[in-house]
Every structure is written in C-alpha cells, then in structure tokens.
C-alpha positions in Angstrom: -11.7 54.0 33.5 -8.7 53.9 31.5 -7.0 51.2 30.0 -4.0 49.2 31.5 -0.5 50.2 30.4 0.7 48.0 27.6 4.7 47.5 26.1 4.6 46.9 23.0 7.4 46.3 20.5 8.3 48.9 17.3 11.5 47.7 16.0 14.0 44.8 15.8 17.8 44.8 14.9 19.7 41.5 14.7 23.0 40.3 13.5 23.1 36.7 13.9 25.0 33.8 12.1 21.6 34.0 10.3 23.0 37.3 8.6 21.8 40.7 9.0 18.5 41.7 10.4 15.1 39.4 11.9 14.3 38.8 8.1 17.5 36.6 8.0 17.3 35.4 11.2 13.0 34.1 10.5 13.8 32.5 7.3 16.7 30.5 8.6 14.7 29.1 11.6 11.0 29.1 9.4 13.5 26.6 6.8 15.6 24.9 9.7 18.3 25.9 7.4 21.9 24.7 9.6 23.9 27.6 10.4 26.2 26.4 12.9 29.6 25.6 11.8 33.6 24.9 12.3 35.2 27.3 14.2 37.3 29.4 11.6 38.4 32.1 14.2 41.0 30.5 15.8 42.1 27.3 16.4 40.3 25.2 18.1 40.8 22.0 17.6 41.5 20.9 21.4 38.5 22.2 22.5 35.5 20.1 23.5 33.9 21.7 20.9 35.3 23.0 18.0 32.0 24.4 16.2 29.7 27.4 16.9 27.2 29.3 15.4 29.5 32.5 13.7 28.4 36.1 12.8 29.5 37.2 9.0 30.0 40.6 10.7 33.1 43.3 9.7 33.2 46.1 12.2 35.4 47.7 9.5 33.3 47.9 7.2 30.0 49.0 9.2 31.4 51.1 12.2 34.6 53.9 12.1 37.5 52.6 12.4 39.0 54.9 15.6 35.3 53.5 17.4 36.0 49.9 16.0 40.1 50.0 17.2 38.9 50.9 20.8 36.0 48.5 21.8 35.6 44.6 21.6 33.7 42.7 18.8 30.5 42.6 21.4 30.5 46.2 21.7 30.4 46.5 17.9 27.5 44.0 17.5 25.6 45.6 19.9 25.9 49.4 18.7 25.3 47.5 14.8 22.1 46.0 16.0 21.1 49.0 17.9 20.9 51.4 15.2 19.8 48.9 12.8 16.7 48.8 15.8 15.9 52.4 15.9 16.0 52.6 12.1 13.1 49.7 11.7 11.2 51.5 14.7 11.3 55.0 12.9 13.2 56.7 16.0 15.6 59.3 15.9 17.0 59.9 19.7 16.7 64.0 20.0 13.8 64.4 17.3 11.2 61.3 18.3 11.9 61.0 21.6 13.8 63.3 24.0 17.7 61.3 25.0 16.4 61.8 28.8 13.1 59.7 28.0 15.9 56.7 26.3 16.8 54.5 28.0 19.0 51.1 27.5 19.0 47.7 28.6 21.6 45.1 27.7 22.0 41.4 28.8 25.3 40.2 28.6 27.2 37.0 30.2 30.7 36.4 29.5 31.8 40.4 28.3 34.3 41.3 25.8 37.5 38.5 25.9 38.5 39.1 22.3 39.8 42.3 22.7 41.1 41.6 26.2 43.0 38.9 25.1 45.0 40.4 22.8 45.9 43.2 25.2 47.2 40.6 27.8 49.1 38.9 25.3 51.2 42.4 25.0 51.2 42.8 28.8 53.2 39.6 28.8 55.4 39.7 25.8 56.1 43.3 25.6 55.0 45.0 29.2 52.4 47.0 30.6 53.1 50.2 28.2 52.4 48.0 25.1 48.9 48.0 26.4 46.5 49.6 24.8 44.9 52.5 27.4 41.3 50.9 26.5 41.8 47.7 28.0 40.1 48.7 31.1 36.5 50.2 29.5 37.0 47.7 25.9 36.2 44.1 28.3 33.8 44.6 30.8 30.0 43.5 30.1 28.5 47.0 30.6 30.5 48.4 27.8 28.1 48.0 25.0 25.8 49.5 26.9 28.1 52.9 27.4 28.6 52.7 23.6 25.4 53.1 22.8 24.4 55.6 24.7 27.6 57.5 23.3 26.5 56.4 19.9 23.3 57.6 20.3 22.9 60.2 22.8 20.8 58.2 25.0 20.7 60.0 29.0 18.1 57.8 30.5 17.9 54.8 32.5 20.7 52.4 31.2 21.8 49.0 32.9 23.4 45.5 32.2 22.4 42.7 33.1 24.5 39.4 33.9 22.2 36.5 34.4 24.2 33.7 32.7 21.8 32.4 29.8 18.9 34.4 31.0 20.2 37.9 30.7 18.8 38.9 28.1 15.4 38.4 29.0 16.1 40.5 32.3 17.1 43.3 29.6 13.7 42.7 28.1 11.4 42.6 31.6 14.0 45.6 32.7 13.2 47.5 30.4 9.0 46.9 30.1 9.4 47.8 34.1 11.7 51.4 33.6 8.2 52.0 31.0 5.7 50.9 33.4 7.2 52.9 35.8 7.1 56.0 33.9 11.2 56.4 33.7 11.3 57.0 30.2 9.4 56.6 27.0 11.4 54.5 24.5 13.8 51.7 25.7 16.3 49.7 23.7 16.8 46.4 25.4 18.2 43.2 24.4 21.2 40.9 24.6 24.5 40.5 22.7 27.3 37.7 22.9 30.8 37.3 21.6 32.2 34.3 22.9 35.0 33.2 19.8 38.2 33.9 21.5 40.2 31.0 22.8 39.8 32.3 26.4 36.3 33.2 26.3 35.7 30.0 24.4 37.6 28.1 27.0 34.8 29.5 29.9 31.7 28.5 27.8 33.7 24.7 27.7 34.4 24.9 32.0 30.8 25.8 32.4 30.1 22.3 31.5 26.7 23.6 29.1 28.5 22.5 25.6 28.2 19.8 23.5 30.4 17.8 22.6 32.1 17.2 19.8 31.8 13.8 17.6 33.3 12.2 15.2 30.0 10.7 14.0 27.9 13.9 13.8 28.4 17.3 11.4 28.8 20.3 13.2 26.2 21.6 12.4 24.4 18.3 14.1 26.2 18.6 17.2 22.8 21.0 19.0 20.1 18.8 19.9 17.9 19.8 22.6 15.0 17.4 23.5 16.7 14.5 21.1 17.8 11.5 22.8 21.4 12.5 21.3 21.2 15.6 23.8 24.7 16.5 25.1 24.4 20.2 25.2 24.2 23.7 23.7 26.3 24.6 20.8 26.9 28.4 21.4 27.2 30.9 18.9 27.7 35.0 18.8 25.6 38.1 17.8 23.5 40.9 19.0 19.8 41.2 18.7 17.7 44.6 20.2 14.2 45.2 20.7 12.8 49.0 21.0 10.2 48.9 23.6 7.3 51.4 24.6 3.9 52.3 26.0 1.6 51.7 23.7 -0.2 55.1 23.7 3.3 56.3 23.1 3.6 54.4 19.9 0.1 55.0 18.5 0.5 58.8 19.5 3.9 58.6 16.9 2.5 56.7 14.2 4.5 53.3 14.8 3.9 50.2 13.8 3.3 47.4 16.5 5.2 44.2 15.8 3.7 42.7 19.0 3.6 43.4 22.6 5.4 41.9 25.7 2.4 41.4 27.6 4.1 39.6 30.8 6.4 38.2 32.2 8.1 35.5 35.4 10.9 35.1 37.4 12.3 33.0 40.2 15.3 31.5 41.4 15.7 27.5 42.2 18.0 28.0 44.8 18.9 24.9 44.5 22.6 24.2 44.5 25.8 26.1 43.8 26.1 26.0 39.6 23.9 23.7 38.9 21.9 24.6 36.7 17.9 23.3 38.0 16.6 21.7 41.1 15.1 18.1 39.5 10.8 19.0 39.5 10.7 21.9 37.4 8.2 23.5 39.7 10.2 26.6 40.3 10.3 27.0 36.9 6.9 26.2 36.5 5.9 29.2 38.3 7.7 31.7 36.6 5.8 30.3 33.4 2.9 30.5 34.9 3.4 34.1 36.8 4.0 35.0 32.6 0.8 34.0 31.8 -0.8 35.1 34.8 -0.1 38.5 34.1 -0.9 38.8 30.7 -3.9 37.7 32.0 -4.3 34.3 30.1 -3.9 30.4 30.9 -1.9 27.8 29.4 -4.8 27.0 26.6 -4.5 30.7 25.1 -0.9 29.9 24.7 -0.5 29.2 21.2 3.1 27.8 21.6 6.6 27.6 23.9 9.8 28.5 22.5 11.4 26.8 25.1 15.1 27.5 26.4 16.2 24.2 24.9 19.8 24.1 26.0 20.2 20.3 24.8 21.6 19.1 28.5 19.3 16.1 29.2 18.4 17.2 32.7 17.7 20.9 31.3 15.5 19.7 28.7 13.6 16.9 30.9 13.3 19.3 33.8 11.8 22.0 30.9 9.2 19.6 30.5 8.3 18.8 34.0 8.1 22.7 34.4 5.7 22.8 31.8 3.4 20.2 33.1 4.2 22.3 36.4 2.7 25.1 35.0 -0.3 24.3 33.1 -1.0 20.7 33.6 -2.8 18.3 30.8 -2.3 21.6 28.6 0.8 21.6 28.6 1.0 17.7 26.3 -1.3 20.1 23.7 1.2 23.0 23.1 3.7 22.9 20.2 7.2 23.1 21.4 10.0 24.3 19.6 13.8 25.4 20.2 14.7 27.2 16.9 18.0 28.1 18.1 19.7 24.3 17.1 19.8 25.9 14.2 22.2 28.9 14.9 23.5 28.6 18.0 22.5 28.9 21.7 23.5 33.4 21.9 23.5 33.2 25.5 23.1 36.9 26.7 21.3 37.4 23.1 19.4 34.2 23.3 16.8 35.1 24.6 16.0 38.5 22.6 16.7 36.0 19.6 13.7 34.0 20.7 11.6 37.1 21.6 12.1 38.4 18.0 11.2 35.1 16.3 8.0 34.3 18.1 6.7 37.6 16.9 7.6 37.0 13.6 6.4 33.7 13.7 2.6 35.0 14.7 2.8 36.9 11.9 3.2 34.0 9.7 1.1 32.1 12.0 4.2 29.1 11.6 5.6 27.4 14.4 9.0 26.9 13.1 10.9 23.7 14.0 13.8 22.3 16.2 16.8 21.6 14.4 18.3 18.0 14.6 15.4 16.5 16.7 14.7 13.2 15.4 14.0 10.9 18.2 12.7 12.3 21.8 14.5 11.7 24.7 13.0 9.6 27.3 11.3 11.2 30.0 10.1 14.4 27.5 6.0 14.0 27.2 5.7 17.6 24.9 4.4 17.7 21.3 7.4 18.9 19.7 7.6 20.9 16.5 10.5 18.8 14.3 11.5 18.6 10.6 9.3 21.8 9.2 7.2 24.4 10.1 4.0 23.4 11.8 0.8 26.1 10.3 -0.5 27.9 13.6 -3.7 30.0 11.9 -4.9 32.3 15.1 -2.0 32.3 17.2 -1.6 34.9 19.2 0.6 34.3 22.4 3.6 32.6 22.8 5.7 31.7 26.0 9.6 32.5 26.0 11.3 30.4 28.4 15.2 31.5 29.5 17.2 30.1 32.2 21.0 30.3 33.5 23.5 28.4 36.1 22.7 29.0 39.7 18.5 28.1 38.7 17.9 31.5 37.5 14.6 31.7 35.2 13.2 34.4 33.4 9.9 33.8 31.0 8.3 36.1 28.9 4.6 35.9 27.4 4.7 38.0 23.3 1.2 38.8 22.5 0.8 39.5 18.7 
C-alpha cells in the first residue's frame, strides 16, 4: 500500500515590518524585539489609533516602475514576496514545474485603498478623465493574485480569498486541497495586507477590532492579547507566501522540506451578524480539533498553539475556552503564544505569518513569546509563553489558530 499524500512546504517569502524575508521576521519574534510604531504615512492623528506595525518596503526600488505606477502597494508586496518564495524553494515556473501545474492562492481582506484613494481624489477635484485607466483592476482584492500570475506565468488554479482575519489561512488549506486533488503540482499561497491609507485605515477603526490609543502606553505597547490591558489588535501591513507541494513531488526535485501542513479545520459560529464569536468557544474548538484529527494526532502531540491572539478580551477568553473545547485538561499543558504583538496583527497575511514562524520555530525548537503580556487577563487558564523564548527540544507539531468577523475559523496543524 502506498503512503498517504503529504503537503509539504519548500520555500517562504516575507516582507513584514520585521524587514525582508522569514530570517527577519524569526529573529524579531524569537527576541520579542517591538516593531510596531507611529504611523508616519499619513496623518493620523484623529484616529483611534494612530500606530501600526509598517513595512520598510520601496516598490521603486524592487519592482519596474511602469508595473509599480499601475498597481496598489498590496499588489507590490505580494508579487515582492512571491518571487522572493520561489527563489528560497529553487522554482523556476516553465523549467521546475510546468505554468499549467502552478497554481496561486491569495488571502486578502480589505484590497488595495492606497491606490484607490488617490484616484478618487482626482475624480473629485479634477473629473473622471484625470483618472487613471487602472483604477478599476489596481483596488480590488484579487489583483495581486492576477499579478502574479502575469509576473510569473502561472496558468493554473488561482483564487482569492476574503475571510476577514482568516483569509489567509483559507489561501493556505486552498491551496493543500488544489494538491490533494491532483490540480496542479506547486502552489503559491499565502496572504498580504496594505491597510495605511486614511480610508482603508478608517475601515480597520469601524470594524471595532483596534486598540486603542493611550496616552499612558508606547505604541509599540498598545497590542496585548491575553493581558488584562487587552483592548484590541494593533494592525500592520506586508505580504508573506508559502510554496506548497506533494511531497513525492518535492523529494523527486531535490527540495528541501521546511515542514509540512499536515491538517487542517474549519467552521463557522454562526452566531450573530459581525460579531466576531458565539461566547463557548466550542465551534472553535472543533475546528482545532478537526486540525489535529487529521493530521492524525491529539492535543498531547501538540507541541504548542500560536493562537489568533487578536487582544479583544472576548476573542482572547473565548480562544481559551476553545482550547479547553478541544482537547480538555491538555489544553492547561500547551505553551501559548501570539508573536504577532510584536509586529502587528497582518490580517489577510496573518495567518501565513504565523504559519512561517511556527516552522521556523521547530527548527529552533523555541517557543517564541507574546509581546507586552505581563499580567493575564481574568478568565484565560493557558500557560502562556511571555518575556523570552521558552526551549521546546522535540517539538514537532504546532496548532495555527485564525479567525475573522462573522465567526469564521480556520486552523492549521505544521508538522516539522
């Protein structure tokens, strides 16, 4: 008898306010090294929150120009991150792998506002021929993924997904389904976010997710999930992609194997129009527990949880119930951490970010910390990982947990 299909991961690109590449991105989260700042983009001083995790990133300088004039900052991000992917996974689309066996997968929430802005600034002030003729393709959350299939002659399966904070792990379990399922044999998938423009920054502050701002804490102090000063996510920018394939595809060519994406949940709450949870965390609970399911281990193999961590008390306490949910007395056992304090909640890229971390993070076998956690909130019975990096010799699964407004959760179990 053969053995099952396995996805396994050969490359990771990443442009993060970390800097460039997962190397960045580990050793700011390994140090809890704060990376969140004031917002220097525009003005944003009547905003709830005027500080966000921002991406050192110059399309200028790493994309051409014409490409760079014609498509919004998230586009550029994404097509960065993507190539910087490929490159770390040894994959040339055309030589490696035929563009009709590529495919894309792209989580996204809020699409491409800076560009769109500007454009309906000239609409208004100067009428509808000032407009630039990109307008309609530069905005809309599928474009990145367009791009890089442009950018790359990829002619497989491509698709975006808008989940609110969970679509990038749909990217992730879309694309491990297109390999199961035989529709191609390398996928690109992850997530990318640009949300500093004053309109799109203006729909992150409606959704009611951020924290906010006080005159007593530091920016960069502002993000504190499971803390008993929870009051939110602080949200940031950047792209981060993950190239995906069978196994036997990857040994046949050679890879290496950073890990593998060995299963993975879903459900909906159903609970009420935007909000975010229904109060038990036992929906929840199951998608973490269909993730371990099929990877074909219990809560005791899991080694640790990098949970979703959004900092909004009822997020974070109803995280915790889910856990118990899920695997019981275990779960008061597994280490617990929410690296993204550090750099920013990235929203359609959060959860790639997470993905990418946890299997650097086996590597190392460190568990790194949660930013800004000093005190636990009441009601939150997890062993949390705070202040440094916790040794974790042996460790060899680790539970994502992702979830957006309307009770949508998405979990994913990385297997070194």
């Amino acid at each position: 008898m053969s053995a099952p299909m396995s996805v396994v991961i050969t490359g990771i690109g990443a442009r993060t306010p970390a800097g460039e590449g997962i190397e960045s991105l580990w050793d700011s989260a390994r140090e809890g090294t704060p990376q969140i700042t004031a917002i220097d983009r525009f003005d944003a001083s009547e905003y709830a929150t005027d500080a966000a995790g921002q991406a050192d990133f110059d399309a200028n300088v790493e994309l051409p120009s014409r490409f760079v004039k014609r498509t919004d900052r998230f586009t550029h991000l994404s097509v960065h991150a993507v190539r910087q992917a490929l490159k770390d996974a040894g994959v040339t689309v055309g030589s490696e792998v035929a563009p009709e066996r590529t495919g894309v997968m792209v989580g996204n929430v809020l699409g491409g506002w800076e560009f769109a802005e500007r454009e309906l600034r000239r609409l208004w002030t100067d009428g509808p021929r000032a407009v630039s003729p990109y307008q309609a393709t530069a905005w809309f959350p599928a474009a990145p993924q367009g791009n890089i299939c442009i950018d790359q002659g990829i002619k497989g399966p491509a698709r975006t997904f808008v989940a609110d904070r969970a679509s990038g792990a749909y990217a992730l379990i879309g694309g491990a389904e297109s390999l199961l399922r035989g529709r191609a044999d390398v996928i690109v998938a992850g997530g990318v976010e640009a949300p500093l423009s004053p309109y799109g920054w203006l729909c992150v502050e409606t959704s009611g997710l951020g924290a906010k701002s006080r005159a007593s804490l530091a920016p960069h102090e502002l993000y504190r999930p499971f803390d008993a000063g929870h009051g939110g996510s602080v949200f940031g920018e950047g792209a981060v992609f993950l190239v995906m394939e069978l196994r036997e595809h990857a040994e046949r060519r050679g890879a290496t194997i950073l890990g593998e994406l060995a299963g993975w949940g879903v459900s909906t709450d159903g609970y009420m129009p935007y909000y975010t949870v229904e109060p038990t965390g036992q929906v929840l609970g199951r998608a973490m527990r269909t993730a371990t399911e099929r990877a074909g281990i219990t809560g005791g193999d899991l080694g640790a949880v990098f949970a979703h961590g959004s900092g909004i008390p009822f997020e974070d306490v109803t995280e915790g119930y889910a856990l118990h949910e899920a695997f019981g007395h275990a779960a008061t056992q597994l280490p617990v951490t929410a690296p993204k304090s550090g750099f920013g909640h990235l929203l359609g890229a959060a959860a790639p970010a997470d993905a990418a971390l946890a299997l650097r993070a086996m590597r190392a076998g460190l568990v790194p910390p949660t930013v800004n956690l000093e005190r636990t909130a009441p009601g939150i019975d997890l062993d949390l990982v705070r202040q440094e990096a916790r040794p974790a010799p042996g460790w060899e699964h680790t539970l994502v947990v992702s979830r957006g407004l309307g009770g949508v959760n998405a979990c994913l179990l990385l297997k070194r």
